[in-house]
C-alpha positions in Angstrom: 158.6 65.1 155.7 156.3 62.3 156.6 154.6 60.1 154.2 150.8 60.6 154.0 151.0 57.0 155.7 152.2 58.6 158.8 150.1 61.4 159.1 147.3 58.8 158.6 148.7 56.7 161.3 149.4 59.8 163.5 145.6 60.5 163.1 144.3 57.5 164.0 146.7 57.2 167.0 145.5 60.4 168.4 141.9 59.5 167.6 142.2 56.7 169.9 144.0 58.3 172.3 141.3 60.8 172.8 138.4 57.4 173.1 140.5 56.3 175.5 140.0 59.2 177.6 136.7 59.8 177.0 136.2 56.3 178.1 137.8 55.7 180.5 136.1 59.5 181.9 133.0 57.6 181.5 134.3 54.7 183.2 135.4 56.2 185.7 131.9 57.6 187.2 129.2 55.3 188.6 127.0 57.6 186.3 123.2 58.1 187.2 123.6 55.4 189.9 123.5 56.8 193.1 123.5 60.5 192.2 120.7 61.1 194.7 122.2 58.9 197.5 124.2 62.0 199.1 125.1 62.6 202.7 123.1 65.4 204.4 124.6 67.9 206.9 121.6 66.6 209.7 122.5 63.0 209.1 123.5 61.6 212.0 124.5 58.4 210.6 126.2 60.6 207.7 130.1 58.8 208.6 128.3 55.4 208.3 126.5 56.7 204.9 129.4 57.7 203.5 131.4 54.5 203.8 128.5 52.5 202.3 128.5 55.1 199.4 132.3 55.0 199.1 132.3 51.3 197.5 130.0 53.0 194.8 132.4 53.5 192.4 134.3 50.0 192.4 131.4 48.0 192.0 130.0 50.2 189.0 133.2 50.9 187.3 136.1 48.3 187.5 134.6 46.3 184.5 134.0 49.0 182.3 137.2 50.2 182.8 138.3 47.0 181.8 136.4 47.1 178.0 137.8 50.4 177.7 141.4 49.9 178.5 140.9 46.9 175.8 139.0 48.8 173.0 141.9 51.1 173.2 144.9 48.5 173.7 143.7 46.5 170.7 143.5 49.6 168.4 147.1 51.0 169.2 148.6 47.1 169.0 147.0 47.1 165.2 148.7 50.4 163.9 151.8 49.3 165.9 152.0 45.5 164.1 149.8 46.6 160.9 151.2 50.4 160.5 147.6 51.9 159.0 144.4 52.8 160.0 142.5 49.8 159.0 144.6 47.7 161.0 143.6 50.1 163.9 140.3 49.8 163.0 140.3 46.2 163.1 142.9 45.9 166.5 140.0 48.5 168.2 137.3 46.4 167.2 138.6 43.3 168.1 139.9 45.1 171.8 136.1 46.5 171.9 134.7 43.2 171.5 137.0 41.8 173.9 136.4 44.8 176.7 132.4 45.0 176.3 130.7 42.3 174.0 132.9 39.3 174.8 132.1 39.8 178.5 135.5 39.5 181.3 136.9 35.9 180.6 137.0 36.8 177.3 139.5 40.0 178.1 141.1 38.4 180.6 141.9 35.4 178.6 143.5 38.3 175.9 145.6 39.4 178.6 146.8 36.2 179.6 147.8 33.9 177.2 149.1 31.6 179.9 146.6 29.7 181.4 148.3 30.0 184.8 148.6 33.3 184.7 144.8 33.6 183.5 144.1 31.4 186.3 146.5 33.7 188.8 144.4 36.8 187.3 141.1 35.7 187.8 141.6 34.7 191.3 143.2 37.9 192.5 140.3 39.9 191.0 137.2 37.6 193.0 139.6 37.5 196.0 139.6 41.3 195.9 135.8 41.0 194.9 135.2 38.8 198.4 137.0 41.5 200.1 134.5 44.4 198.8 131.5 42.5 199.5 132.7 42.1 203.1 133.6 45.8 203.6 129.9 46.7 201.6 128.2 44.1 204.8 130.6 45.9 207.3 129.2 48.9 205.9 125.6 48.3 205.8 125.7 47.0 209.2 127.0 49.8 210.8 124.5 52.2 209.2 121.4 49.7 209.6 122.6 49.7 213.8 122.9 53.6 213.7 119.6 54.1 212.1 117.8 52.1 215.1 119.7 53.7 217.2 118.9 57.1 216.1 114.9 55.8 216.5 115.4 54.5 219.8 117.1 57.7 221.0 114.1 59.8 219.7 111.7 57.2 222.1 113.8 58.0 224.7 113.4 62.2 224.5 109.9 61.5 224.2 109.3 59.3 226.6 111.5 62.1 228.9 109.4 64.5 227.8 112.5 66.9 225.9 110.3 66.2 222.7 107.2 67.3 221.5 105.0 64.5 219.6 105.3 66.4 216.5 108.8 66.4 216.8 109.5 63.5 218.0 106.9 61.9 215.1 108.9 64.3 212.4 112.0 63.0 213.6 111.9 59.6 213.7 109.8 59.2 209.9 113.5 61.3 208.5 115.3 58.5 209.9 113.1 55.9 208.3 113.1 57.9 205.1 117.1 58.0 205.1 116.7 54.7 206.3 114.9 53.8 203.2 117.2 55.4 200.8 120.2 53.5 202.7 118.3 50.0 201.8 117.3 51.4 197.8 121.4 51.8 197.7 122.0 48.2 199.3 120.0 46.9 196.8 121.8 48.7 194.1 124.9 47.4 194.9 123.7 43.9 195.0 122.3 44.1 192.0 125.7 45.1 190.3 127.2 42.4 192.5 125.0 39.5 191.2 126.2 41.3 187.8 129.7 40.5 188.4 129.0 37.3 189.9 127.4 36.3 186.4 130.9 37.2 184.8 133.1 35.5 187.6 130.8 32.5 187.8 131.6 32.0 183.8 135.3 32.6 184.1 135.4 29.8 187.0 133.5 27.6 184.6 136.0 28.4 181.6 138.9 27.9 183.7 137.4 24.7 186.0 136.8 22.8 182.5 140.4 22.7 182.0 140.6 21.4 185.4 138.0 18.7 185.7 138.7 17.8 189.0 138.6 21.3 190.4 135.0 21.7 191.3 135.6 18.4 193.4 138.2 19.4 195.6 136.8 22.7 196.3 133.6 20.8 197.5 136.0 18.6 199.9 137.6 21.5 201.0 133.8 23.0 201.9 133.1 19.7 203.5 135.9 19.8 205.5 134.6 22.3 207.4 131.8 20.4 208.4 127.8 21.7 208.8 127.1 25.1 209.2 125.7 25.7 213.1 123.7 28.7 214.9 127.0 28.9 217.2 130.1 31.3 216.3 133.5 29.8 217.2 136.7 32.1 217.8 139.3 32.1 214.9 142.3 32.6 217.6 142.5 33.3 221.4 139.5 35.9 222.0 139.0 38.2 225.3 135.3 38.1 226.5 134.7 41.3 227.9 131.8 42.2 230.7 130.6 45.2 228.3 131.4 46.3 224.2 134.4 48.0 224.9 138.4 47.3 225.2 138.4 49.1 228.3 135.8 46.9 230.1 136.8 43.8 232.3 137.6 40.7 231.0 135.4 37.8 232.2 136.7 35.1 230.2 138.9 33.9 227.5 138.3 31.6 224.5 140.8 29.2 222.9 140.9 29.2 219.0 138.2 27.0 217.7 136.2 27.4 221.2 132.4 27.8 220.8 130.1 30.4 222.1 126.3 31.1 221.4 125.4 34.9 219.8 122.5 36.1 222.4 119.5 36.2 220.7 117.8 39.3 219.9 120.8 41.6 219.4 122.6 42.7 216.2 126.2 42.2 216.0 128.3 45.2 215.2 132.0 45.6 215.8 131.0 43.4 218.9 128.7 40.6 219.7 127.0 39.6 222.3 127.7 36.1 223.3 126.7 32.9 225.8 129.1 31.1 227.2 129.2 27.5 227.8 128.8 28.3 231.6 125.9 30.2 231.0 127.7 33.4 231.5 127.4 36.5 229.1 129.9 38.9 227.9 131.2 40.9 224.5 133.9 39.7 222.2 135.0 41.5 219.1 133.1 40.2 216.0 136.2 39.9 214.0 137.4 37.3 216.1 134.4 35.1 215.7 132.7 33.2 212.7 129.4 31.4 211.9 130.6 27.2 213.4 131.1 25.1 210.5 133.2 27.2 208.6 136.8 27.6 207.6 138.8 30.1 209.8 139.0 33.2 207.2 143.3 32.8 207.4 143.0 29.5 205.3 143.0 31.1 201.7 142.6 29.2 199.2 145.1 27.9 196.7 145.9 29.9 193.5 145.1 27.2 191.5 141.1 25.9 189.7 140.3 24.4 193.3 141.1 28.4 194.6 139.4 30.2 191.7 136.1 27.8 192.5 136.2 28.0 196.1 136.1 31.8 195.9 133.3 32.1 193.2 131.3 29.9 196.1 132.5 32.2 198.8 131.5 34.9 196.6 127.9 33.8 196.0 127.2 33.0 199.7 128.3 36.3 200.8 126.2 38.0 198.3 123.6 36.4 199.6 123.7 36.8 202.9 123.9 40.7 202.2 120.9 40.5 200.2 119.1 38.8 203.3 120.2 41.2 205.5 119.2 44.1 203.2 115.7 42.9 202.2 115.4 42.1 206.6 116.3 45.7 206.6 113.6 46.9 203.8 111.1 44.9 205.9 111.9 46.5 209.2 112.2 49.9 207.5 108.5 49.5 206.3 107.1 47.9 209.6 106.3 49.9 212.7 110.3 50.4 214.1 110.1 53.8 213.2 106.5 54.6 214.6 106.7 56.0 218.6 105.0 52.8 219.7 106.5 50.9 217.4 108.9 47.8 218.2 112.2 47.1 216.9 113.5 44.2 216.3 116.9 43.3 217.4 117.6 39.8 216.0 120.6 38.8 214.5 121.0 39.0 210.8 122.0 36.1 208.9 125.1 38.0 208.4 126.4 36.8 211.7 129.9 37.5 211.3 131.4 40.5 209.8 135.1 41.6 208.8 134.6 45.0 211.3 137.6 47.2 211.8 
């Protein structure tokens, strides 16, 4: 028979167990957060909706997850090493401060006792974190160029007569309220990514002060790629195309490194507008291209203190320019674009170059 020890520790094991699972159910739903933001059958941006929604869960769950999966793993190493339920009191206490209260470096440095492991870790995770904030501006982008889009195609059955006013009026203020609700959601997001920012930030700091001279050589490796210009310059050998479309002729051709100027006026999307050197005009796919004075996007970082601080700076700048682009979004929402004799503006965001598909 077992000991009334290990009944006890039976108990407690199942006890977390079950807090595991109901936190990590928890964690695993962005909760009240976007529970309004749904896709409606009439949406004609609903495909572009949907992907902005999709990132929804990863920006509002991955850390609590994390607290969780600690509260949980500190508890069941306790009644493992200590064999009683006050050690698994203690190991879930100490896992719970860890996960939640301690904040991520804090957890992370738990998980990795090695600081280059630790250092390995918390790279991957704001690598991956660079690589959701591009897909959220991918996102965004193609949803704010499908909502003008949508306006200007109601101007244009007006203006051919195949609307009424009233329709036509009806019409175009349900883009600009879905419209609306897109740039509420935008903003949601960035605030949950200026959130995790605030964590990665601290980590970089934690794991830069073993590394004193880590903050230095990322900002020579930022230097290197001299001043930021209004030009976009091809990250390899780019087709420039008479219209946005693979199937359209070819006018030119631009070597890696080559510079072009984005036609002002017009929003990039999976293509952008260009001016060549010559004068000349044509499409090239945006992927291709990125804002002049930067690093070509193939040049990752080391995984190293320099790496981990050159990603928390890549992180910050691409959080901000989504936030410039949303709040130019909010604005142009709330001005006259979606009004029959309104105007809309087609100027390029400051997110000039996006990671489109």
């Amino acid at each position: 028979m077992k000991s009334e020890r290990g009944r006890g520790s039976t108990r407690w094991a199942a006890a977390l167990l079950a807090g595991f699972v109901a936190l990590t159910g928890c964690a695993g739903t962005a909760g009240p957060f976007g529970s309004n933001y749904t896709v409606a059958a009439d949406d004609s941006c609903g495909t572009q909706r949907q992907a902005l929604k999709a990132y929804q869960d990863y920006f509002f769950s991955s850390m609590i997850q994390g607290a969780a999966m600690g509260a949980v793993a500190g508890g069941l190493t306790g009644l493992v090493l200590g064999g009683n339920a006050q050690s698994a009191a203690i190991g879930a206490g100490a896992g719970a401060l860890v996960g939640g209260i301690g904040g991520y470096y804090a957890a992370k440095q738990k998980a990795n006792s090695d600081p280059v492991a630790l250092t390995g870790s918390v790279y991957d995770d704001i690598y991956r974190e660079n690589g959701e904030i591009d897909g959220v501006s991918a996102a965004f982008g193609a949803l704010r160029t499908c909502r003008l889009q949508s306006a200007d195609a109601v101007k244009a059955d007006y203006a051919a007569h195949r609307l009424s006013l009233s329709d036509a009026q009806a019409k175009l203020q349900r883009i600009k309220q879905l419209y609306l609700e897109d740039v509420d959601f935008a903003q949601g997001l960035g605030s949950k990514m200026a959130e995790r920012g605030g964590e990665y930030q601290n980590a970089t700091d934690q794991i830069t002060q073993m590394n004193p001279n880590a903050k230095q050589e990322a900002a020579r490796h930022e230097a290197e790629g001299g001043i930021m210009g209004n030009g976009l310059v091809a990250n390899e050998a780019a087709r420039v195309r008479e219209a946005a479309s693979t199937s359209a002729k070819q006018i030119a051709a631009l070597a890696p490194g080559e510079e072009v100027a984005p036609v002002a006026g017009e929003t990039p999307t999976d293509w952008t507008h260009v001016q060549l050197p010559d004068g000349r005009t044509g499409y090239v796919a945006s992927r291709l291209l990125r804002p002049a004075g930067t690093r070509a996007p193939a040049a990752k970082p080391p995984v190293n203190a320099t790496g981990v601080a050159e990603l928390t700076d890549s992180n910050q700048l691409k959080r901000k320019a989504l936030n410039d682009e949303v709040a130019s979004a909010k604005t142009e929402a709330n001005g006259n674009a979606f009004e029959l004799n309104g105007s809309i503006s087609r100027l390029p965001p400051n997110l000039a170059y996006r990671r489109a598909a």
